[in-house]
One Martini backbone bead per residue (centre of mass of N, CA, C, O) as a GRO file, in nm:
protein
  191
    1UNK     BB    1   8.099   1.229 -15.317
    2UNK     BB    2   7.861   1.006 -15.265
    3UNK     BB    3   7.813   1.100 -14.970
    4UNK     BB    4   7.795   1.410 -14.996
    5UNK     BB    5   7.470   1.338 -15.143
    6UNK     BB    6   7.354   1.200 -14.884
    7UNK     BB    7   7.400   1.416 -14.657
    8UNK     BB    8   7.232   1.663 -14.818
    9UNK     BB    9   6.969   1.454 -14.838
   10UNK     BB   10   6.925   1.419 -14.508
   11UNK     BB   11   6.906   1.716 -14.474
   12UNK     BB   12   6.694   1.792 -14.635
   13UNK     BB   13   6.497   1.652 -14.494
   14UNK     BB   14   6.504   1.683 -14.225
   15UNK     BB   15   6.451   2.033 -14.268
   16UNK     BB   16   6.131   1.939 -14.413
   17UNK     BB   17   6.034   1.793 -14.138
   18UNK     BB   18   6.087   2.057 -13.921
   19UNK     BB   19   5.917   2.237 -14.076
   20UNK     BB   20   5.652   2.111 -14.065
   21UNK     BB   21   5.636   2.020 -13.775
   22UNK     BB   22   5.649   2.365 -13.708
   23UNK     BB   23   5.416   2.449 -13.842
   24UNK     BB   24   5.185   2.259 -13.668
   25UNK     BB   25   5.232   2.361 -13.386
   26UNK     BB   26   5.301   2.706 -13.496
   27UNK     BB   27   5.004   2.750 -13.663
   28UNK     BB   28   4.996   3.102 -13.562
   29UNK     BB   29   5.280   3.150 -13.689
   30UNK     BB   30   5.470   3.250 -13.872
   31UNK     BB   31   5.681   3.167 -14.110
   32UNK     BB   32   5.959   3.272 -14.023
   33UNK     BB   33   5.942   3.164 -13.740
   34UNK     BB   34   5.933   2.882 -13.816
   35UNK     BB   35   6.194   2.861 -13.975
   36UNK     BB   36   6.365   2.908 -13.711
   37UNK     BB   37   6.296   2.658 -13.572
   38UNK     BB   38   6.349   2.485 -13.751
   39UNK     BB   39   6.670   2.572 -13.766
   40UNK     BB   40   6.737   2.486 -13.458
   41UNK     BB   41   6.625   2.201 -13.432
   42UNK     BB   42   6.836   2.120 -13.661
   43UNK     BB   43   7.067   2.175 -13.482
   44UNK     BB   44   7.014   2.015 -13.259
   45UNK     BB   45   6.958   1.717 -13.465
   46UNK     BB   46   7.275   1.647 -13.566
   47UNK     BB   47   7.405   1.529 -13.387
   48UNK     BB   48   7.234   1.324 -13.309
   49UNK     BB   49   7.286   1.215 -13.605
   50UNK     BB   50   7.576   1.162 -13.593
   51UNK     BB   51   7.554   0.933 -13.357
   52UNK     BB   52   7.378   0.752 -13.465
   53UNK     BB   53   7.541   0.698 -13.728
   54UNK     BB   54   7.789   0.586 -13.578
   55UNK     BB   55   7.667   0.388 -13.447
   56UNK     BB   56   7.527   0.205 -13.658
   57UNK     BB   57   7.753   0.147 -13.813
   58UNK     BB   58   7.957   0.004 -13.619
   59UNK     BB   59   7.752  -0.237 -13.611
   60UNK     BB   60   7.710  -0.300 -13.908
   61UNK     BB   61   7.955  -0.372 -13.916
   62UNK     BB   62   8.029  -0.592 -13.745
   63UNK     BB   63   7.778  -0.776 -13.827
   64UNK     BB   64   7.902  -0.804 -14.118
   65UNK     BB   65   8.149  -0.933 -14.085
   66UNK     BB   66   8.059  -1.203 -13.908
   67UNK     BB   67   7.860  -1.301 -14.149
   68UNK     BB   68   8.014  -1.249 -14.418
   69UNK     BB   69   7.903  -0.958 -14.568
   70UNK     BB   70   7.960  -0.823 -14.913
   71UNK     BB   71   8.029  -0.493 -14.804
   72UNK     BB   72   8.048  -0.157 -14.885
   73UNK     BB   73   8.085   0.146 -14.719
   74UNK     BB   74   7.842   0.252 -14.888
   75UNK     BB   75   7.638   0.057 -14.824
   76UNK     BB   76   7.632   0.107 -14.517
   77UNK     BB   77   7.548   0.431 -14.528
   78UNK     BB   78   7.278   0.377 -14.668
   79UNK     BB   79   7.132   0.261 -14.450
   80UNK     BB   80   7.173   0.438 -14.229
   81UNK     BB   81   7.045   0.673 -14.346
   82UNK     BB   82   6.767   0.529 -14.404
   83UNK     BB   83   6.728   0.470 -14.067
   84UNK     BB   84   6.708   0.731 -13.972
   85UNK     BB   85   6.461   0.823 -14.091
   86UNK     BB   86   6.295   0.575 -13.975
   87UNK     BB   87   6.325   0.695 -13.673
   88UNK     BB   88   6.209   0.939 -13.706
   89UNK     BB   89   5.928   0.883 -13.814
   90UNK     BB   90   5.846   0.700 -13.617
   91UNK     BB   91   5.911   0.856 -13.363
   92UNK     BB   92   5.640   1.047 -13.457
   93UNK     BB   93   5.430   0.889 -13.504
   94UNK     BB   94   5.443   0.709 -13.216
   95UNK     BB   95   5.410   0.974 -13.052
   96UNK     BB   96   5.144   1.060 -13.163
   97UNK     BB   97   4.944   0.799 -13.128
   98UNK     BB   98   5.002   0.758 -12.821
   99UNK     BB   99   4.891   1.020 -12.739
  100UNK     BB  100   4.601   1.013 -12.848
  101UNK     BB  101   4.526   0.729 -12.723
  102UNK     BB  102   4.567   0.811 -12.409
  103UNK     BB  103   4.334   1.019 -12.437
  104UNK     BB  104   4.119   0.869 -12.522
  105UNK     BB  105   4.173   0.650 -12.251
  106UNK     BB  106   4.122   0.853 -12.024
  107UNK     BB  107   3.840   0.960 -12.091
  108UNK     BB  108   3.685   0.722 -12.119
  109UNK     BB  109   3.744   0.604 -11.820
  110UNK     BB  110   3.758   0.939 -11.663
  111UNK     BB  111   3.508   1.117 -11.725
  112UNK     BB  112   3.358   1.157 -11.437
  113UNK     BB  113   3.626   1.199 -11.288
  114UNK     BB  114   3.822   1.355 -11.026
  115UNK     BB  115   4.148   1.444 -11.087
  116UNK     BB  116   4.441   1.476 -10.964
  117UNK     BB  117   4.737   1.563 -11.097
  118UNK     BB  118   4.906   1.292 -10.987
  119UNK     BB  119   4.679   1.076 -11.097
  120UNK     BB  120   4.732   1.155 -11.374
  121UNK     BB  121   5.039   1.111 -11.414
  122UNK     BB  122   5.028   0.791 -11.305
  123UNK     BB  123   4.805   0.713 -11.552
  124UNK     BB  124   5.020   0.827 -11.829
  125UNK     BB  125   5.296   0.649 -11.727
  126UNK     BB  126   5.167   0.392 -11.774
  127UNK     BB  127   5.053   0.434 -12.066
  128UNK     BB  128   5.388   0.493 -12.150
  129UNK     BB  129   5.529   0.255 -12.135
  130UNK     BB  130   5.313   0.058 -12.313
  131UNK     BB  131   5.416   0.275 -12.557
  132UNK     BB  132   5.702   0.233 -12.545
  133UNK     BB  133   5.712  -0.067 -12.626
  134UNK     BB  134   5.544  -0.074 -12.877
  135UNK     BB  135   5.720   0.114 -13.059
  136UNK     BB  136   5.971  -0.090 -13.051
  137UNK     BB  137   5.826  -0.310 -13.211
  138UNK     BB  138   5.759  -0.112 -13.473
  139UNK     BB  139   6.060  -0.060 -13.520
  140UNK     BB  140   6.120  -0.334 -13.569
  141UNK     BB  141   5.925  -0.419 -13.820
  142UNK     BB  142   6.019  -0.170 -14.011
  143UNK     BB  143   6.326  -0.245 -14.024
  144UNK     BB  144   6.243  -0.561 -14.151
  145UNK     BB  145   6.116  -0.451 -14.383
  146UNK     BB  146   6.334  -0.211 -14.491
  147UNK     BB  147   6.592  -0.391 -14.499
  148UNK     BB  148   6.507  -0.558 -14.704
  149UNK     BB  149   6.484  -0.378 -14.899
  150UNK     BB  150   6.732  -0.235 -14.912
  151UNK     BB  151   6.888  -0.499 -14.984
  152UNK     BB  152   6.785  -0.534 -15.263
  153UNK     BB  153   6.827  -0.294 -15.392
  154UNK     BB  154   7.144  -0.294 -15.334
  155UNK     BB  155   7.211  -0.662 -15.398
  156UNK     BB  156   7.246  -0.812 -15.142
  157UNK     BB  157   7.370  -1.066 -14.974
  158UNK     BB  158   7.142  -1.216 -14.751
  159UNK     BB  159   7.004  -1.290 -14.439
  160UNK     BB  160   6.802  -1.329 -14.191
  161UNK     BB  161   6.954  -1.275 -13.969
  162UNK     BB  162   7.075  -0.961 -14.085
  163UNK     BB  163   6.792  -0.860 -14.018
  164UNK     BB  164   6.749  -0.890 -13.748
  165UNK     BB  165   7.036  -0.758 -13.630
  166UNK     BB  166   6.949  -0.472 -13.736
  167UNK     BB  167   6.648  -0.459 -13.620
  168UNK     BB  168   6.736  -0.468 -13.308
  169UNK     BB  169   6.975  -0.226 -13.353
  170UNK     BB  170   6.782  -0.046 -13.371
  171UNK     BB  171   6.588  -0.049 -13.123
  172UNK     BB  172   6.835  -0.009 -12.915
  173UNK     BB  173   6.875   0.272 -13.071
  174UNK     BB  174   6.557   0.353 -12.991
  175UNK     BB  175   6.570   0.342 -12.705
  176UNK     BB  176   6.841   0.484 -12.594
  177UNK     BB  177   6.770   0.770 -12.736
  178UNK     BB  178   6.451   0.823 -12.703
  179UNK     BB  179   6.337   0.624 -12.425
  180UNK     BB  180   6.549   0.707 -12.217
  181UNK     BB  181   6.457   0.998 -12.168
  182UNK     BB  182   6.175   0.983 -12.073
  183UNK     BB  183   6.267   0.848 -11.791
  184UNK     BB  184   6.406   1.126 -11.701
  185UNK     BB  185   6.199   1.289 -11.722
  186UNK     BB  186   5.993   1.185 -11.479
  187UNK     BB  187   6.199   1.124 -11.231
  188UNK     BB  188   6.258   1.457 -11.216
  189UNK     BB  189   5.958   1.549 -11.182
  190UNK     BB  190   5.904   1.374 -10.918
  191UNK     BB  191   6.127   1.529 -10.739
   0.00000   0.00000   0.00000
């Protein structure tokens, strides 16, 4: 039953922040189209929240163990619950801040010259690698201190090696689920 109440309670946050989402992007469309739109995104985001909780469940279960820190499955869950909002909050935010970095600064250093659509996509590519890199650093560092809060919270003894090879593991995972989607992405496009 106490599961039953975390992800009912994670399913309405990725609701009303897909909400949010779908309303500053669409917002010239009506309420009710923005609302569709947001349960379209909520059904497509639900899998992929699926596996990724199972993906870090199972990897946290497996660290958890090798450092024998007694954690009962109902707190490696609240964890995991936890980090899924951070992966998604962080990148949200990564994506905004990254984007509008690299418009500025591609404004303001070829405000002059005229370049070919080409040169504009090689220039976009060049400076979203090194926000791919920088973003998945700012996951590292999000990740050890709310892992830190949260086993505190949970009341967990833990070491600092459990709080690092968690901030990794959340990396690892948001690399490969998130940023990894963007660079076939590219290949793509480019072919």
């Amino acid at each position: 039953m106490k599961y039953l109440f975390e992800i009912i309670m994670l399913l309405v946050i990725m609701f009303i922040s897909n909400n949010i989402i779908s309303m500053r992007i669409n917002g010239d469309k009506k309420f009710n189209e923005s609302l569709k739109l947001a349960a379209m995104s909520t059904l497509i985001t639900l899998p992929l929240l699926m596996l990724i909780g199972g993906v870090l469940f199972l990897a946290f279960k497996i660290v958890l163990i090798k450092l024998m820190v007694g954690i009962t499955t109902f707190q490696i869950f609240t964890i995991v619950l936890f980090t899924i909002v951070i992966i998604f909050f962080c990148d949200f935010i990564c994506r905004k801040i990254g984007l509008d970095l690299i418009a500025i600064y591609l404004s303001k250093k070829y405000k002059n010259k005229n370049l070919t659509n080409s040169e504009m996509i090689v220039l976009v590519d060049n400076k979203q690698r090194t926000v791919n890199i920088t973003s998945v650093i700012i996951m590292f560092l999000i990740n050890l201190l709310t892992n830190f809060i949260i086993l505190k919270f949970l009341q967990i003894q833990f070491s600092d090696i459990l709080v690092i090879c968690m901030a990794i593991i959340v990396s690892i995972t948001y690399k490969v689920f998130f940023k990894s989607n963007m660079a076939l992405q590219r290949e793509r496009t480019k072919n």
